[in-house]
C-alpha positions as a Markdown table, in Angstrom:
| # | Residue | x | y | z |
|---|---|---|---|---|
| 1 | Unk | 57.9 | 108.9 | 111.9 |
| 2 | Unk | 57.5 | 111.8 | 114.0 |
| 3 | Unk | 57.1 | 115.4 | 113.3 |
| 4 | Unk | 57.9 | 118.5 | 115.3 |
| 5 | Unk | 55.5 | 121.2 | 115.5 |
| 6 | Unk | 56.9 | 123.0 | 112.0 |
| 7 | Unk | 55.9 | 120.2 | 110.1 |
| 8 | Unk | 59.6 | 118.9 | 109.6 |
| 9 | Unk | 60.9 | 115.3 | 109.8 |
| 10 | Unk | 63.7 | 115.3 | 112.3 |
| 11 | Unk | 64.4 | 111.1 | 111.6 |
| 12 | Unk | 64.9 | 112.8 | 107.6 |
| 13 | Unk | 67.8 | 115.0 | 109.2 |
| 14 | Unk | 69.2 | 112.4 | 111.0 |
| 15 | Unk | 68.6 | 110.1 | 108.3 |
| 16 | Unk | 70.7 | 113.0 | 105.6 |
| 17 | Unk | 73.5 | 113.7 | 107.8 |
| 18 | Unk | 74.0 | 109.3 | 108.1 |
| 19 | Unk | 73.3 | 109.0 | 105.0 |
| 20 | Unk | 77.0 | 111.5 | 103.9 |
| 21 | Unk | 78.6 | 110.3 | 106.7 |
| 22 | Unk | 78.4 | 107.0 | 105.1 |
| 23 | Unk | 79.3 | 107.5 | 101.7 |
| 24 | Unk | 82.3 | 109.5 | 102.9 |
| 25 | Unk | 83.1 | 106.5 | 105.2 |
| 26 | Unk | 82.5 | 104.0 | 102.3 |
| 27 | Unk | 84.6 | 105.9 | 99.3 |
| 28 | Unk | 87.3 | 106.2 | 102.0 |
| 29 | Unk | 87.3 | 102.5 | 102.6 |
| 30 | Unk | 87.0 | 101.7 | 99.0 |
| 31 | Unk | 90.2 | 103.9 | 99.0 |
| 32 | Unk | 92.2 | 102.0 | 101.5 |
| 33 | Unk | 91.0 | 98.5 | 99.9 |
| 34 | Unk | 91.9 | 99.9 | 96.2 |
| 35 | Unk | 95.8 | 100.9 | 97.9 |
| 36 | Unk | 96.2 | 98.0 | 99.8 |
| 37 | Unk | 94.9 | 95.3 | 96.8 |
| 38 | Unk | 97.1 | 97.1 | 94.0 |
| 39 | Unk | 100.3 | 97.2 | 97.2 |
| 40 | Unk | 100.4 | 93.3 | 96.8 |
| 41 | Unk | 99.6 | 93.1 | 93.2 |
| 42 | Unk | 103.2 | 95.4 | 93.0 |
| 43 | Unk | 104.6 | 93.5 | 95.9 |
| 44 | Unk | 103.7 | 89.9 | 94.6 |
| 45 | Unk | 105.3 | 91.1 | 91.1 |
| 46 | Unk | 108.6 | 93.1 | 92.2 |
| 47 | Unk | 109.0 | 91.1 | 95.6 |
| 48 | Unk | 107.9 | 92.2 | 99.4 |
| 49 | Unk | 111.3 | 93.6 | 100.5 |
| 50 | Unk | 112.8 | 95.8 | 97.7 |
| 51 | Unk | 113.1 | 99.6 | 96.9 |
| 52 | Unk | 109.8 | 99.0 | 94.7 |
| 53 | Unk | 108.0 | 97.5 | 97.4 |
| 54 | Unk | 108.7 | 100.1 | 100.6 |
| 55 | Unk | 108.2 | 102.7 | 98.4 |
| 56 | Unk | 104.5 | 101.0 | 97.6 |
| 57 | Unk | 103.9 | 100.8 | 101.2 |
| 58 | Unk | 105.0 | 104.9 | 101.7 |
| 59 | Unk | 103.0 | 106.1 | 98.9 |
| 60 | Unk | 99.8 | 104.2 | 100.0 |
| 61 | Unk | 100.0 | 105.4 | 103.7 |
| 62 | Unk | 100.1 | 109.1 | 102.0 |
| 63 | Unk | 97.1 | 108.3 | 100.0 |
| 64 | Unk | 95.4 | 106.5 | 103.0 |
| 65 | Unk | 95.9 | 109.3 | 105.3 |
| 66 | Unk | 94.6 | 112.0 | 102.9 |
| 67 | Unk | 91.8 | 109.9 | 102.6 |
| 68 | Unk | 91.0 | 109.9 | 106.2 |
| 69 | Unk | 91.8 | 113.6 | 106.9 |
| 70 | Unk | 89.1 | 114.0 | 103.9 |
| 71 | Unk | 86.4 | 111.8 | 105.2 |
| 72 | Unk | 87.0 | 113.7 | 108.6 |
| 73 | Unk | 86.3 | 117.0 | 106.9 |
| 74 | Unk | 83.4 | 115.7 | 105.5 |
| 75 | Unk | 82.2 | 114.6 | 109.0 |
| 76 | Unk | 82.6 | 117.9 | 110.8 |
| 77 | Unk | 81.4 | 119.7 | 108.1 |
| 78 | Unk | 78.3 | 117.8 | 108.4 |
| 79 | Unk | 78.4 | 118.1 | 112.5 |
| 80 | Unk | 78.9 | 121.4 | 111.7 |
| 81 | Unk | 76.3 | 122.7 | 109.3 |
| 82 | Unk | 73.9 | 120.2 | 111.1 |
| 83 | Unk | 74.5 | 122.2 | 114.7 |
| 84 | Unk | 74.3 | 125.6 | 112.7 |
| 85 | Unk | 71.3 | 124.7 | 111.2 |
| 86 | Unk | 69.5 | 123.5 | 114.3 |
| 87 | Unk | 70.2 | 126.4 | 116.0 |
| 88 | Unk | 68.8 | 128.5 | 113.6 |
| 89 | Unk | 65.6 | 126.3 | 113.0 |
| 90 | Unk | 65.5 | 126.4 | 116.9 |
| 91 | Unk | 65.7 | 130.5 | 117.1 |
| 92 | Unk | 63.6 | 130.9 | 114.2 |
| 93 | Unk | 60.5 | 128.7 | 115.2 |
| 94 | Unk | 60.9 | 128.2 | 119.0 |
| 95 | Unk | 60.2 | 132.1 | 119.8 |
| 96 | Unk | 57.8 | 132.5 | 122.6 |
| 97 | Unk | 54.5 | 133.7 | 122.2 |
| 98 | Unk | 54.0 | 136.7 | 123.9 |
């Protein structure tokens, strides 16, 4: 592993930010299986075609978008806060000597 000059671990950084990224990504797959598993549960029980059923499919896109919209937060936020906090490490221990 390298080390820049202030005795921080930039693969750790990259490492951290993955490392949210990829829970986010995982609950909101976990999410989408959970919605589509319990849709056919309902659907194989009440029938594909019915009220019960299209209103199954409806409710889990809501709950599948919101899901994605929050795992996109999370990934900006992380883009975000990572870019903030490099350019503050950068103006904070890259001054030049004089």
């Amino acid at each position: 592993m390298s080390e820049n000059h202030n005795g921080s671990n930039s693969f750790s950084n990259k490492k951290e930010k993955g490392f949210i990224k990829g829970v986010s990504k995982e609950a909101n797959d976990l999410v989408h299986n959970t919605v589509d598993t319990s849709g056919k549960i309902i659907k194989s029980i009440t029938g594909e075609g019915g009220l019960i059923g299209k209103t199954i499919d409806s409710s889990g896109n809501i709950v599948k978008k919101a899901s994605e919209k929050g795992s996109e937060a999370i990934g900006k936020t992380v883009d975000s806060s990572s870019k903030a906090f490099k350019s503050l490490k950068d103006k904070t221990f890259n001054k030049k000597k004089r």
